[in-house]
C-alpha positions in Angstrom: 167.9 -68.1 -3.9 169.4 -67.2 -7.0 168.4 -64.4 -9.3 167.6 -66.7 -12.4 164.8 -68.5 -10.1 163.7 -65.2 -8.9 163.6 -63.9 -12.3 161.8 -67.6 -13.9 159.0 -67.0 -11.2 158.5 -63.6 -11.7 157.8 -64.4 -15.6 155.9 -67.5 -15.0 153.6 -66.2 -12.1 151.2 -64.6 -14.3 151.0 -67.9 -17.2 150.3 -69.6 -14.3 147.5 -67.3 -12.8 146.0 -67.2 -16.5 145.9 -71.1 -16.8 144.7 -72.3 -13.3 142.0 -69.1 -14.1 141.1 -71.1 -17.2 141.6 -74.3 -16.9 141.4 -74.7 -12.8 142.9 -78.3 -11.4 142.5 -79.4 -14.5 145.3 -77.7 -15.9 148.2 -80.8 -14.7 146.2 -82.5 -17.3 144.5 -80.9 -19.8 146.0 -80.7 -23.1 147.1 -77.8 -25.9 143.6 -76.3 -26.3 143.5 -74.1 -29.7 140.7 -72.3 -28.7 142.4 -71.0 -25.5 145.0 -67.9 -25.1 148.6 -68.6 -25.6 148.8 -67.0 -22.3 147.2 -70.1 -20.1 148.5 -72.8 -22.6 152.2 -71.1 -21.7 150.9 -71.6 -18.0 149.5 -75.0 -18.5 152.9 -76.1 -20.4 154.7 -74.7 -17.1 152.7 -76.7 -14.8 152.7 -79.7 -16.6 156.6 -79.5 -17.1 156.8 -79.0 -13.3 154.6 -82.2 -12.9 156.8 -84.3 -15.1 160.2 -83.8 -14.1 159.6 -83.6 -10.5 156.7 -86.4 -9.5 157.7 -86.4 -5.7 155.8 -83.1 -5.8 153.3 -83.9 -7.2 150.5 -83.8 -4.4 151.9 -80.0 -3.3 151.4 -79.0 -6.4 148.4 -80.1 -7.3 147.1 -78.9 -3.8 148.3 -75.6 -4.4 146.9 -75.6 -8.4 143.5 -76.5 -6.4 144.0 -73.8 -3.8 144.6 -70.4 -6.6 141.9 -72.7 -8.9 139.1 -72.3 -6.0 139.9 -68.2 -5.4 141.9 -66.7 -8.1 141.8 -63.4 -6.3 143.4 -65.0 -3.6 147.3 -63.6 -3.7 148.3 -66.4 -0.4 147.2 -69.0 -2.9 148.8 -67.7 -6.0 152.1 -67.2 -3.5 151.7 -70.7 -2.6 151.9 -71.8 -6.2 154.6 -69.7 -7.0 156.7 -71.4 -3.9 156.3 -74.5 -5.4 157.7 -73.5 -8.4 160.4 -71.9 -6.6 161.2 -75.2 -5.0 161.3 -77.1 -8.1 163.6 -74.6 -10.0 165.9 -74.5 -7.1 166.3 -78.5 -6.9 166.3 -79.2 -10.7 169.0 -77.6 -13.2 167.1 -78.9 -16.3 163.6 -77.8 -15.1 165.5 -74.5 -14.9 166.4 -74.5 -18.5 163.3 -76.2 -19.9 161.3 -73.5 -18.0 163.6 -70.8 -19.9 163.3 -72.0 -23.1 159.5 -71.2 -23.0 159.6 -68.0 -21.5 159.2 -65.1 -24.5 162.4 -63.5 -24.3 162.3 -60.0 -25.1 159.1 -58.7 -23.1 158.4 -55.1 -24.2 155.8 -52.9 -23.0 154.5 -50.8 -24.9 152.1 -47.7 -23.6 150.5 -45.0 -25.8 148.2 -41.8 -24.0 147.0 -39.0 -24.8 144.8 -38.1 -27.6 145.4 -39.6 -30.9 148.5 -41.5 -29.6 149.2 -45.0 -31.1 151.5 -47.6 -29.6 153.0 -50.4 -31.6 156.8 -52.5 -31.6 156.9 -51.4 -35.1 155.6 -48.5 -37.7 156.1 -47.3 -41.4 154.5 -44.1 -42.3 151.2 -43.2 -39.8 149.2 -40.3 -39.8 147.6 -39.1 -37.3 145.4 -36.2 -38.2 145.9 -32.9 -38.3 148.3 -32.6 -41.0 151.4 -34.6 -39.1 152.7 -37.6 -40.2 156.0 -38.9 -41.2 158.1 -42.0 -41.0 158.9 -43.9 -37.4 
């Protein structure tokens, strides 16, 4: 298997957790919902792409959506929808690249401990108490 498929699955498994949390089986169908995270619509989005370009699939896949749907803390059932996805990224070139273009590219993590630590991807000036600040 290559590393790009590896790499798409790895990114997509938790979009897909988050949306089959919110949405359950009715994620292959539900539309764009404003009101939920961009997290599960990323996941729905995934699903449904998976759906549309690959109809021959369609009853695994909506067996295994209905699988991680009935017991998200199940990890088989969320390894069982992440196989499917492997299997449709490995058959379809396009699907590959559709599924990369929604990705967010760039993931940073960012972690702050310790008293009066702050975490962002970008700061001006902060201060953070006892006389220290400056520019970062």
């Amino acid at each position: 298997m290559s590393a790009e498929i590896v790499q798409l699955v790895e990114q997509a498994g938790p979009y897909l957790a988050s949306a089959v949390g919110a949405y359950g089986t009715a994620v292959l169908t539900r539309a764009e919902d404003a009101a939920a995270d961009a997290t599960a619509n990323l996941g729905r989005r995934i699903l449904q792409a998976v759906l549309r370009r690959r109809p021959g699939q369609a009853a695994e896949l909506e067996g295994a959506v209905g699988d991680a749907a009935a017991d998200p803390d199940d990890a088989d059932a969320a390894a069982a929808l992440r196989q499917q996805l492997k299997r449709a990224l490995r058959d379809d070139a396009e699907l590959r690249a559709e599924l990369a273009g929604l990705m967010p590219s760039g993931a940073i993590n960012i972690t702050a401990s310790g008293e009066r630590s702050i975490a962002a991807y970008s700061i001006g000036t902060i201060n953070i108490g006892g006389g220290r600040s400056g520019a970062w």
